[in-house]
C-alpha positions in Angstrom: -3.0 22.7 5.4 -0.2 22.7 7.7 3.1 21.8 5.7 6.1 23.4 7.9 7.5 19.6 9.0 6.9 15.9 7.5 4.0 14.4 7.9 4.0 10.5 9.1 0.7 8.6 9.9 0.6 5.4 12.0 -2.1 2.5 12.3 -1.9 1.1 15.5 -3.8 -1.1 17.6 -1.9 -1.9 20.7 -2.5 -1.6 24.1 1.3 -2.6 25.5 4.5 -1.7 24.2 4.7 -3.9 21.1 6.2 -0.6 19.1 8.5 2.2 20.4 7.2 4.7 17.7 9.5 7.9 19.8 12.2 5.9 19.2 11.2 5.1 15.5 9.9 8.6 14.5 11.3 12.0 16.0 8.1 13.5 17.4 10.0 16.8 17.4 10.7 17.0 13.8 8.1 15.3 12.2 4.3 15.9 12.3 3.2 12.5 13.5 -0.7 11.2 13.3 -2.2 8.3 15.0 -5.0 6.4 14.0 -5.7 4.1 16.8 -8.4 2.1 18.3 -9.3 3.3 21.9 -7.8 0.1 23.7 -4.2 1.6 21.4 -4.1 5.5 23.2 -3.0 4.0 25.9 0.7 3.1 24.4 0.8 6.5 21.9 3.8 8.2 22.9 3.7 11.6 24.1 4.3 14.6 20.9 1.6 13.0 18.7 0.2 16.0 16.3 -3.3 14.2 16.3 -4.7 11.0 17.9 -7.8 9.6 16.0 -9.6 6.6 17.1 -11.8 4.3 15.1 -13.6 1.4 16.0 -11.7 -0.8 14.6 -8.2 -0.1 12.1 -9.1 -2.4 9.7 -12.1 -1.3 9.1 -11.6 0.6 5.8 -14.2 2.9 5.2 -13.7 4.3 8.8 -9.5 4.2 7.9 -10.1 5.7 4.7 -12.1 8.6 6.4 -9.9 9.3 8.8 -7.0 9.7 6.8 -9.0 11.9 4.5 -9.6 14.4 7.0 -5.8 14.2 8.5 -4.4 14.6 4.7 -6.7 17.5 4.1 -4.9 19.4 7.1 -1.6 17.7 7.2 -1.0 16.8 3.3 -0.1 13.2 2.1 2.2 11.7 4.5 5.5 11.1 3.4 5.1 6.9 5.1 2.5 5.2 6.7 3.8 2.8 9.5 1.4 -0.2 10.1 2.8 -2.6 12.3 0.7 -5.2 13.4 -0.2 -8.3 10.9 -3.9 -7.2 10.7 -3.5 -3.3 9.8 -1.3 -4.6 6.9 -3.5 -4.6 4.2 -5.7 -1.8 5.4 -2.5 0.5 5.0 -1.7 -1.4 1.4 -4.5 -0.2 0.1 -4.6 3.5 1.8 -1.1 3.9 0.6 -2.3 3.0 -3.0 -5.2 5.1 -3.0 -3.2 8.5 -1.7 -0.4 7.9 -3.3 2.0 7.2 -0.2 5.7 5.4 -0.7 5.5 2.3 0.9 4.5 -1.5 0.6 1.4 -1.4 -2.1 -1.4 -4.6 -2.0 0.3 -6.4 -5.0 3.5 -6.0 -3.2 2.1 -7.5 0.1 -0.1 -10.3 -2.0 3.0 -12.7 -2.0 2.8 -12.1 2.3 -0.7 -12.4 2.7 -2.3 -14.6 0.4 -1.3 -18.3 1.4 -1.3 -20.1 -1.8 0.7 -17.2 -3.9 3.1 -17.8 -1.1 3.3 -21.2 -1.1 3.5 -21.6 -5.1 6.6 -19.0 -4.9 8.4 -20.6 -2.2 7.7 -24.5 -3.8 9.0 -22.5 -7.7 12.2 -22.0 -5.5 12.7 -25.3 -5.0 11.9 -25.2 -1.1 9.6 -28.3 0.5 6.3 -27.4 0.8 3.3 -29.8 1.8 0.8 -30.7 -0.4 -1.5 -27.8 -1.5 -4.5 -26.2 -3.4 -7.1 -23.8 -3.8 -10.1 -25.0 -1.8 -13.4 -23.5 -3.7 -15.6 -26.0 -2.5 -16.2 -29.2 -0.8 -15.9 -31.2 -3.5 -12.0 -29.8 -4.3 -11.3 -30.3 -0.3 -12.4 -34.2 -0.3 -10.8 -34.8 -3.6 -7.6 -33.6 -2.6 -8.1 -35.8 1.2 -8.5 -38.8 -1.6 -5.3 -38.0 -3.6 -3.2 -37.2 -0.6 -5.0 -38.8 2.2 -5.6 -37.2 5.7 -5.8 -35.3 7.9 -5.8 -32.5 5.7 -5.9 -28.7 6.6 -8.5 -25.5 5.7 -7.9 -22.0 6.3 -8.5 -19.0 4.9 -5.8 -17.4 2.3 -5.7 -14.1 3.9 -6.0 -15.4 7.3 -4.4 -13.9 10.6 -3.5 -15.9 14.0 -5.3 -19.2 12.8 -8.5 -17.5 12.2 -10.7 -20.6 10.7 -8.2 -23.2 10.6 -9.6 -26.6 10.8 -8.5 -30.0 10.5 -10.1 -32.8 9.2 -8.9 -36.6 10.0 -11.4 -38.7 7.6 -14.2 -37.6 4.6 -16.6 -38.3 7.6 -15.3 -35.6 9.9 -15.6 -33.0 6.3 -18.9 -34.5 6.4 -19.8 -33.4 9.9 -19.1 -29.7 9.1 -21.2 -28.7 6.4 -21.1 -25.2 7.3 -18.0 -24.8 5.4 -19.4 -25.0 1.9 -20.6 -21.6 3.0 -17.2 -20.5 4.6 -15.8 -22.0 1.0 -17.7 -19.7 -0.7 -17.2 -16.7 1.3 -14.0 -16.3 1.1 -10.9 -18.2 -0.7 -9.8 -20.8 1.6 -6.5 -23.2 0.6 -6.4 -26.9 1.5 -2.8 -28.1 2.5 -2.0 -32.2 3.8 -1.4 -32.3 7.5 2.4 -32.7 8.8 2.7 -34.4 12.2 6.0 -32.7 13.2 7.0 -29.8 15.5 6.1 -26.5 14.6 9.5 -23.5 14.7 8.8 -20.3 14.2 11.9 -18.1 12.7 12.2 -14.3 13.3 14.7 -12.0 12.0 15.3 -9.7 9.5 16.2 -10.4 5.4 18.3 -7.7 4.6 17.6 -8.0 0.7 21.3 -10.1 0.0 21.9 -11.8 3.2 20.5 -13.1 6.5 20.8 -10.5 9.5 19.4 -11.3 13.1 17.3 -14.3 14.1 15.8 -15.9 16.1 14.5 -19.5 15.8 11.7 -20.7 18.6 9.1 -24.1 19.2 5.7 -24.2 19.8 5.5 -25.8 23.6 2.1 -27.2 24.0 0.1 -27.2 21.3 0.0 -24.7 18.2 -1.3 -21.4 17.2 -4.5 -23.8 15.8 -4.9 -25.4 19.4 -4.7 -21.9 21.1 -8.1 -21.2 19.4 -9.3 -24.1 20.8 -8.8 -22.9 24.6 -5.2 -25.0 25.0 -2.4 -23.4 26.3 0.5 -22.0 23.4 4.0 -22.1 24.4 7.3 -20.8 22.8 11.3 -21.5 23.3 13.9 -20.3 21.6 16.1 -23.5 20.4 19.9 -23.6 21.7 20.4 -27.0 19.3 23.6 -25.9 17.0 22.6 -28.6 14.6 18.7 -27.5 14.4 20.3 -23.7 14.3 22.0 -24.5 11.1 19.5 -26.4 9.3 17.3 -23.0 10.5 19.7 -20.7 8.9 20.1 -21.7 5.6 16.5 -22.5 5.4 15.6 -18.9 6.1 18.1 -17.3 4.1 16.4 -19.3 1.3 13.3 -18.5 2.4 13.9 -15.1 2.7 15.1 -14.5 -1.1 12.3 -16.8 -2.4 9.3 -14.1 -1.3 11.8 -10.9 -0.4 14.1 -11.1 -3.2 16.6 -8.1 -3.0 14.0 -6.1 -0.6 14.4 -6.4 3.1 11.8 -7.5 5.0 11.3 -8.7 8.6 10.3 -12.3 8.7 7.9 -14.6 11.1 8.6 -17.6 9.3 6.5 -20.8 10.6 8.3 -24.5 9.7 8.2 -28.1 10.0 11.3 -30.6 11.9 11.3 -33.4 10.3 14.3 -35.8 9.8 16.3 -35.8 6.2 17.6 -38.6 4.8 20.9 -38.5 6.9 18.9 -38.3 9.8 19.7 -34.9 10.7 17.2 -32.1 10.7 15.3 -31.0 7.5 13.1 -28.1 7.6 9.3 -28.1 5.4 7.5 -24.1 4.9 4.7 -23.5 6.8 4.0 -19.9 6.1 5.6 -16.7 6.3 4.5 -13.4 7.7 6.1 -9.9 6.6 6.3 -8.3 10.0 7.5 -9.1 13.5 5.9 -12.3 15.3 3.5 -11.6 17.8 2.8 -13.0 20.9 5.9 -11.8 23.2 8.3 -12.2 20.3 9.2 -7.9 20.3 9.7 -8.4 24.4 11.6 -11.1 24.4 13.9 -10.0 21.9 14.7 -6.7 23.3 14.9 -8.1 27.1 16.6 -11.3 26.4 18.9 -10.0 23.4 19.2 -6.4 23.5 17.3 -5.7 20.4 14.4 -4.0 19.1 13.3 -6.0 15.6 10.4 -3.9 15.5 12.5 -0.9 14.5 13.7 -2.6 11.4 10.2 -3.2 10.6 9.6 0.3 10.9 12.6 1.4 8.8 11.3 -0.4 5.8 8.3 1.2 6.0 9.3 4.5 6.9 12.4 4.4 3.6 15.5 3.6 5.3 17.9 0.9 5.0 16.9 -1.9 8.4 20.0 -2.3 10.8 19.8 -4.5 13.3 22.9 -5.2 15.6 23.9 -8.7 16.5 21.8 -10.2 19.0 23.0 -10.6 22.4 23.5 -14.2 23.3 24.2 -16.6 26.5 20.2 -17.0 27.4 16.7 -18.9 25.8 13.8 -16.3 25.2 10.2 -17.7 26.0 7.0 -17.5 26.7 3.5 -18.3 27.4 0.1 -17.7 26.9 -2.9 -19.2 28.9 -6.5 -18.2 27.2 -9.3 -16.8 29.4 -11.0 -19.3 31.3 -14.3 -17.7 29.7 -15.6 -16.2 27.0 -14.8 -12.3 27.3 -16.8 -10.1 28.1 -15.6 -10.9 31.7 -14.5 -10.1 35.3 -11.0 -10.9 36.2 -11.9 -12.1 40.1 -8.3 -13.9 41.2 -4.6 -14.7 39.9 -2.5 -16.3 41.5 -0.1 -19.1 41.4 -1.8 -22.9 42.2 2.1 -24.2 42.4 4.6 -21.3 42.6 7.6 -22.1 40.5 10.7 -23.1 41.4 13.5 -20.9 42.5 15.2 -19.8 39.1 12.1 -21.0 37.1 9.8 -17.8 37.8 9.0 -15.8 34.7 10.1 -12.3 34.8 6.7 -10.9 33.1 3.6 -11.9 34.2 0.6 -9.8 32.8 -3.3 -9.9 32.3 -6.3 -7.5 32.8 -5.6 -6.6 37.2 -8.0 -8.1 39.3 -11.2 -6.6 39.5 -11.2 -5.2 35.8 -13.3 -6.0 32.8 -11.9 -8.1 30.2 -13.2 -6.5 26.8 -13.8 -8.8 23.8 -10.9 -8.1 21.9 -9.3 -10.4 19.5 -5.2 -11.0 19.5 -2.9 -12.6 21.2 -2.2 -9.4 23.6 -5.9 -9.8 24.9 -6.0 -13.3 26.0 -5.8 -14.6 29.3 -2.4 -14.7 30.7 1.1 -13.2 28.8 4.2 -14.7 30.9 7.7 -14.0 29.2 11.1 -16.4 30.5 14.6 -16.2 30.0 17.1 -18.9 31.3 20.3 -20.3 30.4 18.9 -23.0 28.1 16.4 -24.3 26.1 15.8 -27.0 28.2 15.7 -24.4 31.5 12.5 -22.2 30.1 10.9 -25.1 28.5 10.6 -26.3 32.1 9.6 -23.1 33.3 6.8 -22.8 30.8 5.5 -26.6 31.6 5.3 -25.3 35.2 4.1 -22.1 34.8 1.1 -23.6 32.2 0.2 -26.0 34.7 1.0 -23.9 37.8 -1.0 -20.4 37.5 -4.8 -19.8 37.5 -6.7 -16.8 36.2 -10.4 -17.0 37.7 -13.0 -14.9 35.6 -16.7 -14.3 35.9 -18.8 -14.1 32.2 -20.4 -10.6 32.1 -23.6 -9.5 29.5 -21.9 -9.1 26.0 
């Protein structure tokens, strides 16, 4: 066993530059392991002690072995950094099992299973829609007859709107009888449909007070539609009255699930009007980790600021610091989905409308022309990633209207 610096082990999954691990972890000082999938070497920074790859990092059993075999030469690492959503409860449980400091599964339960979370933030006396444990169909139309519909399924422990549905009468729960099996597969929570825009709010709770943030809309549809083929949108709001209904919303937000432990935030929300007509905010859901999407680009191009390295921090022991964010410009961006199912061949990109002078985005990315587009799930592997930054709202919502409607990726379906 080799003992003579710290040991750190990271799960990680991503091909771009989501985390800045060199800047997080000194590779000089510390021993540090990777266990990445193969699509993830490509981002490992140079120093590592040992890249591993798996198939996939949240499988388990392949996890587990891994970090076996990396413990047995290395010794327990002193923190496992897991950044992404879905490695979260894979390192939860590998922390648990060999005794590493960090976030344990019944500390992350309140993050990751939906109706915990909502029952804790609704106890705090924050608006919450309707809501209940879904174990069959009969609980899912009951509930559509007692608070009427459309009404919402998804999975607890879900990620990026995996199995969402919504259902607008008992006939349409009707026409889906495959999810008494999906019922019983897994627990699933009902919730009544809101018609209202969608924010998301990203920033750090610093355990006693609101530090940076962030607060964005869904352009275009939602994470929900994206699944469906639409296009997803995101701009950052400028609206000082929206701003503050955000902030004190999030601050109680953040000490309803964090308490007096920091924790980075993608908080999802409802606008709908209060009874003074201003803006009133309704909980979604909350994530314990940075947004994804192009939320960790656009926050360090557009603002100067790196919120991934406060989720790293936490994880790694230290107290999150996060310096005021940069201000004077909008953050956006856009994602188109494939135009088929992947496996596929990326054949052409270009622009069917260039955009307006001003209006280009300054990040335009997808699998180069000529390369095969792997079946890989997350939103850094769909079709198009475009990132904006203007001097308004209203500027790079317009630029992400054009640019939506403006670009085309051509692809060609290939043999799974």
């Amino acid at each position: 066993m080799t003992e003579s610096l710290p040991h750190v082990m990271v799960l990680h999954r991503w091909r771009d530059t989501h985390a800045l691990y060199a800047d997080y972890i000194d590779h000089r000082t510390h021993r540090v392991t990777y266990i990445s999938t193969e699509t993830g070497r490509a981002s490992i920074p140079e120093g590592a002690e040992a890249v591993v790859t798996v198939g996939l990092t949240d499988d388990l059993p392949a996890v587990r072995a891994v970090v076996t075999t990396l413990v047995e030469k290395y010794g327990v690492p002193q923190s496992l950094l897991a950044l992404n959503e879905g490695d979260l409860d894979t390192a939860a449980l590998v922390r648990e099992e060999f005794q590493i400091t960090g976030q344990t599964p019944a500390e992350l339960s309140v993050f990751r299973d939906k109706l915990l979370m909502c029952r804790t933030v609704a106890a705090a006396g924050l608006p919450v829609p309707e809501f209940a444990h879904a174990p069959d169909l009969a609980t899912v139309r009951e509930f559509g007859r007692t608070h009427g519909w459309p009404l919402i399924c998804k999975p607890r422990r879900g990620t990026a709107s995996r199995g969402v549905v919504r259902f607008d009468s008992e006939a349409d729960l009707d026409a889906v009888p495959e999810l008494a099996g999906e019922l019983a597969a897994e627990p699933f929570l009902v919730q009544a449909y809101v018609d209202a825009p969608i924010l998301h709010i990203d920033g750090l709770w610093e355990g006693d007070a609101l530090g940076s943030w962030t607060a964005s809309r869904y352009v275009g549809g939602t994470c929900a539609d994206f699944t469906q083929g639409n296009w997803l949108g995101s701009v950052e709001e400028d609206d000082p009255v929206l701003l503050a209904a955000v902030e004190s919303f999030a601050a109680a937000v953040g000490a309803a699930l964090g308490g007096n432990r920091p924790w980075v935030f993608h908080l999802e929300a409802f606008v709908t009007r209060g009874a003074d007509g201003g803006p009133a905010l309704v909980f979604l859901e909350s994530g314990a980790r940075v947004g994804g999407g192009e939320i960790p680009f656009t926050w360090r191009d557009v603002h100067g600021v790196d919120l991934m390295a406060a989720a790293a921090d936490i994880q790694l022991g230290r107290v999150p610091v996060l310096p005021p964010l940069k201000t004077g410009e909008a953050g956006g961006y856009l994602l188109l989905p494939l135009p088929v199912p992947a496996p596929c061949l990326v054949e052409r990109a270009d622009w069917i409308t260039p955009p307006a002078e001003g209006r280009e985005p300054y990040a335009v990315l997808h699998v180069p022309v000529g390369r095969r587009v792997p079946p890989i799930s997350g939103y850094e592997h769909v079709g198009t990633r475009f990132r904006f930054r203007g001097p308004s709202t209203a500027a790079v919502e317009e630029a992400i209207e054009a640019a939506a409607h403006g670009f085309r990726l051509t692809c060609t379906p290939l043999d799974a």
